[in-house]
C-alpha positions in Angstrom: -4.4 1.3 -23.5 -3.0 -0.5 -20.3 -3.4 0.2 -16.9 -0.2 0.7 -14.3 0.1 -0.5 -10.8 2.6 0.6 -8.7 3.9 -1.3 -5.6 6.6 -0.5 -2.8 7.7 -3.9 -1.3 8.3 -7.2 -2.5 5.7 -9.1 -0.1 3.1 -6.9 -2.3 4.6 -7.5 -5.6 3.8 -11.4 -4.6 0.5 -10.7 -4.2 -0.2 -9.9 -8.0 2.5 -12.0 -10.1 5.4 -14.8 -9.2 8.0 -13.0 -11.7 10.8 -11.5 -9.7 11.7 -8.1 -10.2 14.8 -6.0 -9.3 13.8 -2.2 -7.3 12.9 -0.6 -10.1 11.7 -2.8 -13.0 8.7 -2.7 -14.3 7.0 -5.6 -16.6 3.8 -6.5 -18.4 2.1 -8.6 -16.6 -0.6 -9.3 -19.1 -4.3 -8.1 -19.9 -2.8 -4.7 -20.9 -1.3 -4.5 -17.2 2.2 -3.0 -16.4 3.8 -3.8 -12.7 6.2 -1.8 -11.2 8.2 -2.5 -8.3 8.8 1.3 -7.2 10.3 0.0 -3.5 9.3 2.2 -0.7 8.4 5.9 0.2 7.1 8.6 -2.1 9.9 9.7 -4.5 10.4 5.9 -5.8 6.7 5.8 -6.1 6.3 9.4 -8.3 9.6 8.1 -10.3 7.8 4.6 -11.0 4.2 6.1 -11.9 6.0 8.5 -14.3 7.5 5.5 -15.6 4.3 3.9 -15.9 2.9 6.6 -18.2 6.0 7.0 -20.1 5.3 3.6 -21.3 1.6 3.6 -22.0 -0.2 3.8 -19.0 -3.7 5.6 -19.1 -5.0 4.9 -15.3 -2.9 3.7 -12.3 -3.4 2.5 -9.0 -1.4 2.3 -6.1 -1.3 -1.2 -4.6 -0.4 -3.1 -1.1 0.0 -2.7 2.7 -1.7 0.5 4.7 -1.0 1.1 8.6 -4.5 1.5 10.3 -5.1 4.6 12.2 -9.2 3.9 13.0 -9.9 1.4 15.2 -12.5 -0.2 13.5 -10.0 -1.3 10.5 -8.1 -4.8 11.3 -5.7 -6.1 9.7 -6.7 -7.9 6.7 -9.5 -5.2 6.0 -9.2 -3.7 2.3 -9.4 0.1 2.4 -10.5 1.4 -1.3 -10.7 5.6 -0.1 -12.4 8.0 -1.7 -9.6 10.6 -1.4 -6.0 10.8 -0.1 -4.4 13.3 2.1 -1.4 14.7 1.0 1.2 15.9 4.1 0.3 19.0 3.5 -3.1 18.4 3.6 -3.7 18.2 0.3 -6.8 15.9 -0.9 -6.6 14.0 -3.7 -9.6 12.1 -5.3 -10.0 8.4 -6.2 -11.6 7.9 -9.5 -15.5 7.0 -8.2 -16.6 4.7 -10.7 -14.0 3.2 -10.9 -14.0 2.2 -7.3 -17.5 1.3 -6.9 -17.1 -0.8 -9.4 -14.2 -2.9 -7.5 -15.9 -2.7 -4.8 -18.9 -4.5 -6.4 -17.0 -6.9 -8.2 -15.6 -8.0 -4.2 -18.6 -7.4 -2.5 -19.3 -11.6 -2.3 -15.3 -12.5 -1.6 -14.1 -9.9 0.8 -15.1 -7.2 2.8 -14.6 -3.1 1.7 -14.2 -0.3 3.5 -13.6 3.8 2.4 -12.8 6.9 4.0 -9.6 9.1 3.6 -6.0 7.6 3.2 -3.5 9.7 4.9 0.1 10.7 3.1 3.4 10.0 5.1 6.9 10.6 4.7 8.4 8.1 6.8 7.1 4.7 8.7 4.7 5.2 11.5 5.3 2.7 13.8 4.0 3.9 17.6 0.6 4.0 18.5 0.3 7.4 19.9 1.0 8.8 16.8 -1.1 6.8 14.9 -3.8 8.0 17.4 -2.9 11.4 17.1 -2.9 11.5 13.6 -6.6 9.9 13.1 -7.7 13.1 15.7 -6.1 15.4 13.3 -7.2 14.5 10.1 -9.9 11.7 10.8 -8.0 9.4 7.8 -8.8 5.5 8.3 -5.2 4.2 7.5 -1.7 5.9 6.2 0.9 5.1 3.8 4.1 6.1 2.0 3.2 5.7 -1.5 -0.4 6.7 -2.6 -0.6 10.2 -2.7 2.6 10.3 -5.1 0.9 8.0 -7.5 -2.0 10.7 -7.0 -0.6 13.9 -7.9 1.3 11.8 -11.0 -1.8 10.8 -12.2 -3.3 14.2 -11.7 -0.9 15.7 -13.2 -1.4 13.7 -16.5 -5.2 13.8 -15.9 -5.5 10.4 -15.9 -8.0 8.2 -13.6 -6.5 7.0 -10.7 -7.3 3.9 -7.5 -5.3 2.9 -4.5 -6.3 -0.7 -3.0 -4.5 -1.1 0.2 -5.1 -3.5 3.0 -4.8 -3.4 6.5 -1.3 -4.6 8.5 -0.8 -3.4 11.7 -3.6 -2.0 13.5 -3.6 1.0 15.0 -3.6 0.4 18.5 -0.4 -2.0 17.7 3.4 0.1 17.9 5.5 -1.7 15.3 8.2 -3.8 17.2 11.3 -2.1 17.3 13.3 -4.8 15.5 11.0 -3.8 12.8 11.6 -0.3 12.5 16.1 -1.0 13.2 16.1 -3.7 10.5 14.4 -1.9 7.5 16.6 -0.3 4.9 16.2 2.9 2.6 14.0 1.1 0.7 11.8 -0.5 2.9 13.1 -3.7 3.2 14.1 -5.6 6.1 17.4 -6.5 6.4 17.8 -10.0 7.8 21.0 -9.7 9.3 20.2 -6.7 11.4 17.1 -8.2 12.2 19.0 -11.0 13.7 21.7 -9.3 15.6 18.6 -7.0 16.9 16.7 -9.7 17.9 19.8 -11.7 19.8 20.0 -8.5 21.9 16.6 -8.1 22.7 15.1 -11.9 22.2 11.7 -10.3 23.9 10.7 -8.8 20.3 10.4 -12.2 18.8 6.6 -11.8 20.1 5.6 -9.0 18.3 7.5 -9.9 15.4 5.3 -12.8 14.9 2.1 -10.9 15.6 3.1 -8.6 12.9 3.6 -11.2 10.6 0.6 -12.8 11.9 -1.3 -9.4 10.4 0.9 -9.4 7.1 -0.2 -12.5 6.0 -3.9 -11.3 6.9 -3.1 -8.1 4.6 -1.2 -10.3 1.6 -4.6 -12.9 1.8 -6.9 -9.8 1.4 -4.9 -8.0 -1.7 -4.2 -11.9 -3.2 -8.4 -12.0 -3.5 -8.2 -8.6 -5.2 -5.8 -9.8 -7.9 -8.0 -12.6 -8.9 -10.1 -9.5 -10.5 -7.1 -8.1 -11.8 -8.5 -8.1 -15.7 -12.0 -6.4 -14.4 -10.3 -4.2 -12.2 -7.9 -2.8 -14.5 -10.6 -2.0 -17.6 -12.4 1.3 -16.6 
């Protein structure tokens, strides 16, 4: 019986162990806990919760970084939702209990919010859209990666939770060095971040807001791990 947590980028990975893994890997972290490092978007997070249960996992979660789309959500805020939205509009429920308990176990060390997680396909970075998308479908925060670990785990019938927490707000458009540097899987690639930022030195700002935010987001999920053992028994 072990629980399997799926996460997208190294900067979350951090957050719940010091091992290194390669894209791909996944380990036994201990407490009957099994880490994947899936890397970003939605087909590398279906392949890796498959994975999971192929190796023993009865419940997952999907772990790490949301964008906000409400207002009210800054970064650092953890966001346990009751449902996800699927791009097609699909919702997919969180395992109640199972929440409430987490959210129990952090009421005294960090705040909690809900609401609806929204599905995406590719990086949201401007804050129009982010705008436009909370009018459409009322969802608190987005990501790449939940809603494939959710219709895995449905699939198998198996209980499933996403902890995210806040990065960029929603009224903050990513810096474009940001969105030019990332590769395929999410990553930033320092040397195009460089050459970016030598052309346009006036991105160095945001840059450092954002990882201003990021930190506030990695602080957050870090004081979630410390429950790992609770959280992961159901």
């Amino acid at each position: 019986m072990s629980c399997g947590i799926v996460v997208a980028l190294p900067e979350e990975l951090s957050t719940l162990t010091k091992r290194k893994f390669a894209p791909g890997e996944c380990h036994a972290i201990g407490g009957g806990v099994l880490l994947s490092y899936s890397g970003a978007g939605p087909a590398n997070a279906e392949k890796a919760a498959a994975g999971l249960i192929d190796r023993g996992a009865n419940r997952l979660i999907s772990w790490g970084c949301a964008a906000a789309l409400a207002q009210d959500r800054r970064p650092g805020d953890l966001v346990l939702p009751e449902r996800v939205l699927t791009q097609d509009r699909h919702s997919l429920a969180t395992d109640p209990s199972w929440r409430q308990r987490l959210a129990n176990l952090l009421a005294d060390h960090q705040a909690v919010g809900s609401g609806t997680l929204l599905e995406s396909g590719r990086i949201v970075g401007q804050r129009e859209e982010k705008r436009q998308l909370f009018e459409q479908t009322g969802a608190v925060a987005l990501d790449m990666e939940s809603a494939a670990v959710g219709r895995t785990a449905a699939n198998a019938q198996l209980p499933f939770l996403v902890v995210r927490a806040i990065a960029d707000p929603a009224e903050m458009s990513l810096p474009e060095a940001v969105v030019h540097a990332l590769d395929a899987d999410g990553q930033v690639q320092l040397g195009r971040l460089l050459a970016f930022l030598l052309a346009h030195p006036w991105q160095l700002g945001g840059l450092i807001r954002l990882g201003i935010h990021f930190r506030a987001a990695q602080t957050s999920l870090k004081t979630a791990a410390r429950f790992i053992n609770e959280i992961t028994r159901i």
